[in-house]
C-alpha positions as a Markdown table, in Angstrom:
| # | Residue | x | y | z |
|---|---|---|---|---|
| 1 | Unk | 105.5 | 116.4 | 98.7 |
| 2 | Unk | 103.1 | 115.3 | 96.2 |
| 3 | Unk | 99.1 | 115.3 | 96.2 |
| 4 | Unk | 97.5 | 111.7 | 94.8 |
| 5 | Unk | 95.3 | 113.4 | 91.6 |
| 6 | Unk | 92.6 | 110.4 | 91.2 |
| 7 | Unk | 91.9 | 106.6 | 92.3 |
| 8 | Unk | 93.5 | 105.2 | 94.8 |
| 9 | Unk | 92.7 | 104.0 | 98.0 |
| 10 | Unk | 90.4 | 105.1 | 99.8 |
| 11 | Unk | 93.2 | 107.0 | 102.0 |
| 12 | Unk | 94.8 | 108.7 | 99.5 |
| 13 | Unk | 91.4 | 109.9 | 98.1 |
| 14 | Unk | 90.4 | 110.9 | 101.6 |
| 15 | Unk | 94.3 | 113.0 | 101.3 |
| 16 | Unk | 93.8 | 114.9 | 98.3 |
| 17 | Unk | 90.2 | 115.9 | 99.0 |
| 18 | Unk | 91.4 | 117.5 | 102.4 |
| 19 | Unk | 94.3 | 119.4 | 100.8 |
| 20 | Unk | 97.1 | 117.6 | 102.5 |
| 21 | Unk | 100.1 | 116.4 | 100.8 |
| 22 | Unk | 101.6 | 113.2 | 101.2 |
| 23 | Unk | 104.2 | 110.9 | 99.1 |
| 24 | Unk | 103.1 | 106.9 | 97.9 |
| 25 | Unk | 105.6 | 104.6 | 98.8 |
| 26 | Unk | 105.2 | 101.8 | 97.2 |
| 27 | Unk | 107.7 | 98.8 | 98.4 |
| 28 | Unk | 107.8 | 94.5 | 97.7 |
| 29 | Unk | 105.4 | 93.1 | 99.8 |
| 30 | Unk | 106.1 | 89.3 | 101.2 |
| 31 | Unk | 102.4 | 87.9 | 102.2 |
| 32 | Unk | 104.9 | 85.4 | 104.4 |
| 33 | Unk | 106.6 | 88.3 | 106.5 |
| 34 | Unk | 106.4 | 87.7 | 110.1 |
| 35 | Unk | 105.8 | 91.7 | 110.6 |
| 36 | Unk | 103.9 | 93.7 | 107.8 |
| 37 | Unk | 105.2 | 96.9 | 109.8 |
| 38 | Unk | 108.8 | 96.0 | 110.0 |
| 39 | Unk | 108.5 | 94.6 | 106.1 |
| 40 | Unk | 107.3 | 98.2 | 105.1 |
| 41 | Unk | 110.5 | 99.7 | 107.1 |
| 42 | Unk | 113.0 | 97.4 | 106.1 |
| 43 | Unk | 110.9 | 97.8 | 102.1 |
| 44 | Unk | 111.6 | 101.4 | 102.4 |
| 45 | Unk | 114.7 | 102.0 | 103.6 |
| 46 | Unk | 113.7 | 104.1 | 106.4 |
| 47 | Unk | 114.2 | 103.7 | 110.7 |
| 48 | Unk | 111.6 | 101.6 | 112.3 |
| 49 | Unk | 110.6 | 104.5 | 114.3 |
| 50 | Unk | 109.4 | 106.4 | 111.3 |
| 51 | Unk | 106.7 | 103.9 | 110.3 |
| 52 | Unk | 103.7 | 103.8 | 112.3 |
| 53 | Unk | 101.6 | 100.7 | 112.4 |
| 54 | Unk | 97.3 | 101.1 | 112.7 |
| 55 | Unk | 96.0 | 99.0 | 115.7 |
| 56 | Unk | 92.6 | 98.5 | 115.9 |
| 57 | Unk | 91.0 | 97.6 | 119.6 |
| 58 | Unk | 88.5 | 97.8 | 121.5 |
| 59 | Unk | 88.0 | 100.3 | 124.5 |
| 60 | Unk | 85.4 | 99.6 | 126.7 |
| 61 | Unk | 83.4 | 97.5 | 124.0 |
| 62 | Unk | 84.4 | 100.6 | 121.5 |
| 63 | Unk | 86.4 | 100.8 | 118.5 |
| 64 | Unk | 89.0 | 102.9 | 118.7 |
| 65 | Unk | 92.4 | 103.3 | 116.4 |
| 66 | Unk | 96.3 | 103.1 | 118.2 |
| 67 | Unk | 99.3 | 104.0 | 116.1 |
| 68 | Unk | 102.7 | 103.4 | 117.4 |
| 69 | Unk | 106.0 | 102.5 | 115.5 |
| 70 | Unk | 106.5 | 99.0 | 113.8 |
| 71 | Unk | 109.1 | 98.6 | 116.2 |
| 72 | Unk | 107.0 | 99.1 | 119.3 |
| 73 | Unk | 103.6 | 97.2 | 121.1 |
| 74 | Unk | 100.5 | 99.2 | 121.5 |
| 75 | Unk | 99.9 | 99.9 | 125.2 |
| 76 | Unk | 96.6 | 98.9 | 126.0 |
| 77 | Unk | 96.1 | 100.4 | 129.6 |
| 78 | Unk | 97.7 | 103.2 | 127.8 |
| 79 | Unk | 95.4 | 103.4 | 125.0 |
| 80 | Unk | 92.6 | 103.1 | 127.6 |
| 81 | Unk | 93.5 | 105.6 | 129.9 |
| 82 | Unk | 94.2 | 108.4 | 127.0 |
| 83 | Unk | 90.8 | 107.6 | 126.0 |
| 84 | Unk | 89.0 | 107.5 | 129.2 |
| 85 | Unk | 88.1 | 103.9 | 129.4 |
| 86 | Unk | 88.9 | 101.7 | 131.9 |
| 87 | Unk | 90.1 | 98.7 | 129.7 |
| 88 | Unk | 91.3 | 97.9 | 126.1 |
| 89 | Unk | 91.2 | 94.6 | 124.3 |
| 90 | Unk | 92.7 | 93.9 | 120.4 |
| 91 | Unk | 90.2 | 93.5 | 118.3 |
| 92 | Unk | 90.4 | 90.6 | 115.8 |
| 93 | Unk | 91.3 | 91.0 | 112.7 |
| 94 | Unk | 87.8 | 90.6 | 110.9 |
| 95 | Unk | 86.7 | 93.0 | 114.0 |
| 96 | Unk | 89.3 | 95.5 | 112.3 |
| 97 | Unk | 88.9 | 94.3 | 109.0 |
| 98 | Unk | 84.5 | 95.3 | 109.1 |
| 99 | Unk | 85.4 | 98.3 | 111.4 |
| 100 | Unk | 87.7 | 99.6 | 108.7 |
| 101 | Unk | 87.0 | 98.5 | 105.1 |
| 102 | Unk | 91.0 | 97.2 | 105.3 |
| 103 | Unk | 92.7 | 94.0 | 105.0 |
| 104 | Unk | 94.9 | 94.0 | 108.3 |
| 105 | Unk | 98.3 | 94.3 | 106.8 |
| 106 | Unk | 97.1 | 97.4 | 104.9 |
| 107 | Unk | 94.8 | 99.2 | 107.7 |
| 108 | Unk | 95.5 | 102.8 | 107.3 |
| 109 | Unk | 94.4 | 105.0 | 109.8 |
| 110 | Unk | 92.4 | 107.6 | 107.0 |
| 111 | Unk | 89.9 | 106.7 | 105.0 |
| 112 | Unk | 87.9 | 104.2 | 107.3 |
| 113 | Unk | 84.5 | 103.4 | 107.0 |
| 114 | Unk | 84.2 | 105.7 | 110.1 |
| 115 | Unk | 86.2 | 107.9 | 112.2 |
| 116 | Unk | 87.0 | 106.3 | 115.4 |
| 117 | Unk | 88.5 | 107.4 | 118.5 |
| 118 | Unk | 92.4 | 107.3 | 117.4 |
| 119 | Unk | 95.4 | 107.8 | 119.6 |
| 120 | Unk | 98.8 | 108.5 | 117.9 |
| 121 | Unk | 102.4 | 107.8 | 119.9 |
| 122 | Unk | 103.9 | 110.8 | 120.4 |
| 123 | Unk | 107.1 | 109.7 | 119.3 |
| 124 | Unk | 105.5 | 110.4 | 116.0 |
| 125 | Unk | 106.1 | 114.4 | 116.9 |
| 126 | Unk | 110.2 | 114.0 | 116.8 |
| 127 | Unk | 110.0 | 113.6 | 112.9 |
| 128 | Unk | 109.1 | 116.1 | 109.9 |
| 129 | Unk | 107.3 | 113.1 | 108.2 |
| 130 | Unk | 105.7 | 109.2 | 109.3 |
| 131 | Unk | 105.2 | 106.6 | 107.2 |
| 132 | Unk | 101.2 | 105.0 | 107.4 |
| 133 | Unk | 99.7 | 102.2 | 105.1 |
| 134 | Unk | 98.1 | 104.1 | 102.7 |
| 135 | Unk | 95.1 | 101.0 | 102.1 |
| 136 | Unk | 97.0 | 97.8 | 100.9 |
| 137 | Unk | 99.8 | 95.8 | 101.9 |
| 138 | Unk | 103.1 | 96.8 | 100.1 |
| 139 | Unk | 102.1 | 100.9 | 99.5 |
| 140 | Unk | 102.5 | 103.5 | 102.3 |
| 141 | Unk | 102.4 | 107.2 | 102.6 |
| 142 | Unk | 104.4 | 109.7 | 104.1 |
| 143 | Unk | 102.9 | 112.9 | 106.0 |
| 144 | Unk | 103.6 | 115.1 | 108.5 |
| 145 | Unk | 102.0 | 114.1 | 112.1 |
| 146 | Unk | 100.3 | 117.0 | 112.3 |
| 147 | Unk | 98.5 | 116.4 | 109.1 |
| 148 | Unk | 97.9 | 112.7 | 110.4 |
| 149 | Unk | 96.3 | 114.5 | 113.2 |
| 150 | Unk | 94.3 | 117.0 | 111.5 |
| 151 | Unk | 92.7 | 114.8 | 109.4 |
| 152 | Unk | 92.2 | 111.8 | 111.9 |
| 153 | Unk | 91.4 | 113.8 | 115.1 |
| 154 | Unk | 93.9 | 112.1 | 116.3 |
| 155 | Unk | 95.2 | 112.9 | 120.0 |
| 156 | Unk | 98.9 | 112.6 | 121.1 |
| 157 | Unk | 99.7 | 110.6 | 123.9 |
| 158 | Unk | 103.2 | 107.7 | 125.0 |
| 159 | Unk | 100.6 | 104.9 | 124.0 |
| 160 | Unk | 103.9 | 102.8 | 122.7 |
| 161 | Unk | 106.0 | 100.3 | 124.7 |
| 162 | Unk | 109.4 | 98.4 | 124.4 |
């Protein structure tokens, strides 16, 4: 795997200044898809279960980050639970949008304006590397979880659903 030198998002930069390597993968991006998360799979050629979407929601009132596969729904009682709250809400998209310094679409889940409580499905921990946005719509990155987790302070928990 590669290391992003300079520029980029504010992901990549976040990436390189940490040490951890990661591949761009830049694919076609459709601003008519019905899925940005199943566009990104189907743009890169790779399982659904590979590429993880960013969630942003609301836990107790609190922002907090979810990642599960394109292919799955973010449990919110889940997401609660995990992170001791009692309930979770979406937030809406200019919630996540201010919260993250993203355009939903292209949330990625480093680089935010600030770290927030983040939850990663463990499904994530059967493969050697996941797909994430890497900051826009139409580039993602590929790392391992545990990097992903390192750098996000991520916890691992079954947070996805059908």
């Amino acid at each position: 795997m590669a290391r992003s030198s300079s520029g980029g998002t504010p992901a990549t930069i976040a990436l390189s200044r940490a040490g951890i390597e990661f591949t761009l993968h830049p694919y076609v991006h459709d601003p008519r898809a019905a899925s940005y998360g199943l566009e990104a799979a189907q743009g890169l050629g790779v399982p659904p279960d590979r590429v993880f979407k960013t969630l942003m929601a609301e836990v107790d009132g609190r922002p907090a980050v979810g990642l599960v596969p394109v292919d799955r729904q973010l449990d919110l009682k889940a997401l609660a639970r995990v992170l001791g709250g009692s309930k979770a809400v979406m937030a809406d998209q200019a919630t996540a949008q201010r919260a993250t310094g993203y355009v939903v679409g292209g949330i990625s889940p480093i680089g935010q304006r600030r770290q927030y409580p983040t939850v990663l499905d463990d499904a994530a921990l059967a493969h050697p590397s996941i797909f994430v946005s890497a900051g826009r719509r139409g580039l993602d990155l590929a790392l391992r979880p545990a990097d992903l987790i390192r750098i996000t302070a991520a916890i691992t928990a079954q947070i996805g659903r059908g």
